[in-house]
N, C-alpha and C positions, 0 to 999 in steps of 0.2 A: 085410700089416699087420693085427695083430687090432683085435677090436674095442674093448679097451681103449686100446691105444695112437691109436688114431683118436681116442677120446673125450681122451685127453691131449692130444694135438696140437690138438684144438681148443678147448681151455680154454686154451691159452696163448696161442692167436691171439686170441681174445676178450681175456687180460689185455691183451696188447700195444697191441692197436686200442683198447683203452679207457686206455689208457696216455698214447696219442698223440693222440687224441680229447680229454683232459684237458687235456695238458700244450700243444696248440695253444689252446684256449679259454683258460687261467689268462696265456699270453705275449700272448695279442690283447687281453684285459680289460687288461692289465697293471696290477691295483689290487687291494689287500687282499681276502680272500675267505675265505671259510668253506667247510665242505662242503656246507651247507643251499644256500649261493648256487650254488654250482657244479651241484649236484642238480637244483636248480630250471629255470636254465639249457639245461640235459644233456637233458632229460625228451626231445626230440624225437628223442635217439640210443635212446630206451628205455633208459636208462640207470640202475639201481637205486641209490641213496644211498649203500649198503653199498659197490657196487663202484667209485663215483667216491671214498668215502673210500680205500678200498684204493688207489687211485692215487693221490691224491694222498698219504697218508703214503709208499708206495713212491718216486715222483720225491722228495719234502722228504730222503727216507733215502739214495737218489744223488746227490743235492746239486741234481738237474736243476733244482729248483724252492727257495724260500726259505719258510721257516716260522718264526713265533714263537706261543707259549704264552702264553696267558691265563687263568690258572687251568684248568679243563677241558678251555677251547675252545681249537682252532691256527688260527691265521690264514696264510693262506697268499699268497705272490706272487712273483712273475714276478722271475726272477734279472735282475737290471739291470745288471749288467756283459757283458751280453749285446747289449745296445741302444745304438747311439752316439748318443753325447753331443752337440749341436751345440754351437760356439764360437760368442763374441758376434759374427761376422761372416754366421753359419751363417745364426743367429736374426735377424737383422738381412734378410738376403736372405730369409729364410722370411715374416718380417713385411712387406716388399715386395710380394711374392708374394701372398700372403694380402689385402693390401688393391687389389693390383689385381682378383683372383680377385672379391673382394665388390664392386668396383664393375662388372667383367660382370654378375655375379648380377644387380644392382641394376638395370644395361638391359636384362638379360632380364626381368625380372621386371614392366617397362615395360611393354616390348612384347608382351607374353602380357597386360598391360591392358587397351592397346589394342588386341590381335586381339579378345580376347574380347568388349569392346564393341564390336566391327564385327560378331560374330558376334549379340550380342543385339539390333540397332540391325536385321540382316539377316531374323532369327529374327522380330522382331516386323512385318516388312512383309509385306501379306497378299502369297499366291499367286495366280496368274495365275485358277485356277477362282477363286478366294473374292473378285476382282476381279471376274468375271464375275456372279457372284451377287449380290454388291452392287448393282452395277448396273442388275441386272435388278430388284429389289427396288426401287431408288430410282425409277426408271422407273414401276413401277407406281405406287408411292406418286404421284410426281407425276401421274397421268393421271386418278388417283382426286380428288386437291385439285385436276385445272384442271375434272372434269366438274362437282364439286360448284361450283367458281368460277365455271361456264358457267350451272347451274341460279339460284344467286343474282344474276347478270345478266338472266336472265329473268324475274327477280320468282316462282321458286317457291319456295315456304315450305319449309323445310327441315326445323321443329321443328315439330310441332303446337300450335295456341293450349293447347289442356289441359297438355300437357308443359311449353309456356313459364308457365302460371298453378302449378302445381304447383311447377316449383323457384323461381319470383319467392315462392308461398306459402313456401317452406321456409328462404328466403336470410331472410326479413322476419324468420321466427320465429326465426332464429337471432340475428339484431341485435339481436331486443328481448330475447332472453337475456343475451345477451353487456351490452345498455346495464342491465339487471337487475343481473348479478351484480356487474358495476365499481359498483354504485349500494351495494349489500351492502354487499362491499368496503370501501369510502369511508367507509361510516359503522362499521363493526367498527372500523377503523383509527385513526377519527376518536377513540375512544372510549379505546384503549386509550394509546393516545398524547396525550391531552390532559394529563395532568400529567406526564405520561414526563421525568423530567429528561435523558436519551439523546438525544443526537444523533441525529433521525429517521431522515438518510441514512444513516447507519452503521448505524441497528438495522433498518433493513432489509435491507441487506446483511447482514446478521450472521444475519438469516431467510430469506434468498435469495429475496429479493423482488423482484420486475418487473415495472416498469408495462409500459403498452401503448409509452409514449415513450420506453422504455430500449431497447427492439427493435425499434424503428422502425417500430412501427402506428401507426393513429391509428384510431380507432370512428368518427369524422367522417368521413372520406374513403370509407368503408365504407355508411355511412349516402347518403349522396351519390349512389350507384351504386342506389338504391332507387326506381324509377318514383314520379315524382308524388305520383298516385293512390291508390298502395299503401304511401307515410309516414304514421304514426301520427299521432294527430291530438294534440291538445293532453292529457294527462289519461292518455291510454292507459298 
């Protein structure tokens, strides 16, 4: 065979196989279609736009496939006399079929629920090392709070008097801020609100205001916790 006729023979195998290539995707879509859709479709056969046009005008022109004209464009689709038709008895047993089909679906879909939540339920419980480790950890922690538990039954000081004078200084100084600023406070509020025709709880809300009683402090109870010796005196 020369080498012309080799190069013929294998253009026509190529038309064929993209013939049959086409004309199996336009009967399985079976829905209106252009050559843009088909092209797009096709790309993974390396299929060039020009030569699925060329097929499908070729099937539309042996009748293998249906076409109609719209201005320019052809729209093409799947010969339907080709596909049986089901009878309302058909459909009726297809609709049967189909609602039982969805309600397997429906238990399987269950029970891949609940495997999955036995898998995350499983997934989230430590391993037998990380068991071990914990353990070992909580262990120590407790040995550590019974030695220190054994030294404060002994009557040994634990905090230095300086360290203990130091934060009792720092806890005071913060009280008499905190009784400072609410004292500010009180009186801004006092001021701006004395003729306010505004309902006071609303316009504080409305400024996102919070006492210390809306969130459940008290400065009293806080004061309370202040040694004796080290409460302000009258004046201060």
């Amino acid at each position: 065979m020369s080498k012309v006729s080799r190069t013929l023979v294998y253009l026509i195998v190529v038309v064929v196989v993209t013939k049959c290539i086409v004309l199996n995707f336009v009967n399985e879509q079976n829905r209106p279609l252009n050559s843009q859709n088909a092209a797009d479709s096709l790309q993974k056969y390396n299929l060039k736009k020009a030569a699925v046009q060329k097929a499908l005008d070729a099937l539309a022109d042996s009748g293998r496939i249906s076409f109609k004209e719209y201005g320019k464009q052809k729209i093409y689709l799947a010969r339907q006399d080709q596909f049986k038709i089901p009878d309302s008895d058909e459909l009726n047993c297809m609709k049967e079929e189909n609602a039982k089909l969805q309600e397997q679906l429906n238990k399987q879909r269950k029970t891949i629920g609940e495997v999955e939540g036995e898998v995350k339920a499983l997934q989230s419980n430590l391993t037998l090392e990380e068991i071990q480790t914990k353990e070992e950890r909580l262990r120590t922690e407790v040995e550590d709070m019974e030695e220190k538990l054994s030294k404060l039954r002994e009557g040994v000081t634990l905090v230095r008097p300086e360290e203990r004078k130091l934060v009792e200084e720092l806890y005071s100084q913060a009280i008499s801020q905190w009784r400072k600023r609410k004292r500010i406070f009180k009186d801004i509020w006092d001021t701006i609100t004395e003729n306010s025709p505004k309902d006071l709880k609303e316009f504080k809300e409305e400024l996102g205001i919070e006492y210390d009683e809306d969130i459940g402090v008290s400065l009293q109870s806080f004061c309370d916790t202040i040694p004796h010796n080290k409460k302000r005196t009258r004046g201060q």
